[in-house]
N, C-alpha and C positions, 0 to 999 in steps of 0.2 A: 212498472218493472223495477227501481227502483227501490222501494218499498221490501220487495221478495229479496233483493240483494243484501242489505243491508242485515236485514235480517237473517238470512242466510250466512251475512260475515260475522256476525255473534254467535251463533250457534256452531258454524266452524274453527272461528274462535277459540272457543268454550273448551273444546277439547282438552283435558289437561292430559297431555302425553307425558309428561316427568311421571306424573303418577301412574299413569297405566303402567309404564317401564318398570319403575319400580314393584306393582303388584306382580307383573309377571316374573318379577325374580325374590317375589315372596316379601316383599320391604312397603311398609308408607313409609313414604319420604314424609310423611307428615309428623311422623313421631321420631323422624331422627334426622341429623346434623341441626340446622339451621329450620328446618317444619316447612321448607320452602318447596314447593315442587318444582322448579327455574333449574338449568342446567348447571348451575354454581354448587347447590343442593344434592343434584342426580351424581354430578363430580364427585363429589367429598363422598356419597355412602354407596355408591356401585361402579365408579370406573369410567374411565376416557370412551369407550366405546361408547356406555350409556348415553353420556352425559354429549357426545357428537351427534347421536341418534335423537334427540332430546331436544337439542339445538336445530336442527335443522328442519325439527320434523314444526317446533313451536316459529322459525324462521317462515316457514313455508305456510302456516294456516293464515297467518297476514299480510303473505307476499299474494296468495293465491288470487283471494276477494277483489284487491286493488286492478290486477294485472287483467281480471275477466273484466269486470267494469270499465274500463278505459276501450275495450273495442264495442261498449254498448254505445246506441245512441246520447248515453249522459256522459257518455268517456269524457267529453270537452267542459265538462261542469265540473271546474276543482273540486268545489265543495262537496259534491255528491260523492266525488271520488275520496275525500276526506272523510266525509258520513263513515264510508264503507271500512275505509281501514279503521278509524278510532271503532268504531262496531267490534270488528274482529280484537282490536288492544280490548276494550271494554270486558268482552267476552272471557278473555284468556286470565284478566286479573279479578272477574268476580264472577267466576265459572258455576252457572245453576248446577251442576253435578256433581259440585262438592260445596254443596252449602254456601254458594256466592263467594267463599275464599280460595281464592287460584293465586295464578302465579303474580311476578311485578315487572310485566309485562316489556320488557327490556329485548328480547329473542324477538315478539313478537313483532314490537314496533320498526326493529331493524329492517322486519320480511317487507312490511307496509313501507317503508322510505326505501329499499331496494326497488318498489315499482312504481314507486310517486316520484321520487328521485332518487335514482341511482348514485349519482356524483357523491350525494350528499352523506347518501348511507357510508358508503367507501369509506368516506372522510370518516365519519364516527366511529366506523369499528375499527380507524388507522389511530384514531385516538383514545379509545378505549384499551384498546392491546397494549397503547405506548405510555399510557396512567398503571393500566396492572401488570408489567413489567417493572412499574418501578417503586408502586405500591402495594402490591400484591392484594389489593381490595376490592374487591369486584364492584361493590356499592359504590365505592368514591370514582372508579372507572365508569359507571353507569352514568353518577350524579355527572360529572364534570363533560362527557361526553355529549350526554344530552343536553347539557347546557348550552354548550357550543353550536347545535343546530341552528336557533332560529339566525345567532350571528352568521353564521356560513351561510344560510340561504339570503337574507340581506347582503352579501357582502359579493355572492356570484350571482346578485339579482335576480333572483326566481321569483315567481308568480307571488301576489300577496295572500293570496287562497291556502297555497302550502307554508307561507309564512304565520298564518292566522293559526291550522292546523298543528304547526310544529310547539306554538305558546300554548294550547291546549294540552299537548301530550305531553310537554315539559311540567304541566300542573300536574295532570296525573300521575307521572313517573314519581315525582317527588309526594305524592298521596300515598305513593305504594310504599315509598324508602324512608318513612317519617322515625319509624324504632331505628334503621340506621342512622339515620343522618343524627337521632340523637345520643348514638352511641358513639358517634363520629367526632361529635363536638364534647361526649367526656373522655373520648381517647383508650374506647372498650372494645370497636369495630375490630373482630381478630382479622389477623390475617388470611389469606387462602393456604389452609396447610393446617394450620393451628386448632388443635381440639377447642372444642367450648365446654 
């Protein structure tokens, strides 16, 4: 059963809703702001409602997987339950439905550590909020936030299964953020607000 899950959480995953949003109001987010279909993206070229609808909907496709799996018989298997969310993170950042390029998985990972650990999630999007309040960068909010995971899960002693999980998706976030992070260190990453 297993097996069907997992795969189930990629393909729901997969979904890229920034984009559907945008098609239905006539836009690829792929050919305008930032090419991103992430709700930072859907923000900048259609508007707060979009871009909530966008959030929650890419929130929810990696909250979903996790939260059905833990009432399976592998519920008590971290790692299985890790399989299932990185599947659905995997899915959403190199989504078969647009040519393996999706989003950078940031919304999604959130939904997945909302049902892995909630504590934890909390904490990141209290520090996330509390970076792009004060750097208006949604990537350096991302980068820095996520970074702060596996510390936080070491630090309130949670399981080494979601600690091993959380170093994984800290590689991939930063797979996804690599043109940021090098725009970051020449000091070109605009701000949120700021034409490109």
């Amino acid at each position: 059963m297993i097996i069907p899950l997992v795969i189930f959480s990629f393909v729901f995953g997969s979904i890229p809703w920034g984009y559907i949003i945008g098609k239905t109001k006539g836009v690829d987010l792929r050919k305008l702001g930032s090419g991103n279909i992430g709700t930072t993206n859907v923000m900048r070229v259609l508007g707060k409602k979009e871009a909530l609808l966008t959030l929650t909907l890419d929130m929810f496709k990696g909250f979903l997987p996790v939260f059905l799996v833990k009432f399976t018989p592998y519920g008590e298997n971290l790692y299985l339950v890790a399989a299932t969310g990185l599947a659905a993170i995997i899915g959403h950042c190199f989504t078969p439905f647009l040519k393996f390029k999706g989003g950078k998985g940031v919304a999604t990972s959130i939904g997945v550590m909302l049902a892995f650990a909630p504590l934890i999630a909390l904490i990141t999007i209290f520090i996330w909020i509390l970076t792009f309040k004060i750097s208006k960068v949604s990537s350096l909010s991302a980068l820095l936030s996520f970074s702060l995971i596996p510390l936080n899960l070491y630090m309130l002693s949670y399981p080494k299964e979601i600690l091993h999980f959380s170093l994984v998706l800290l590689i991939l976030i930063y797979i996804k953020h690599i043109q940021n992070i090098k725009r970051l260190i020449r000091g070109e990453e605009l701000r949120f607000g700021a034409k490109r």
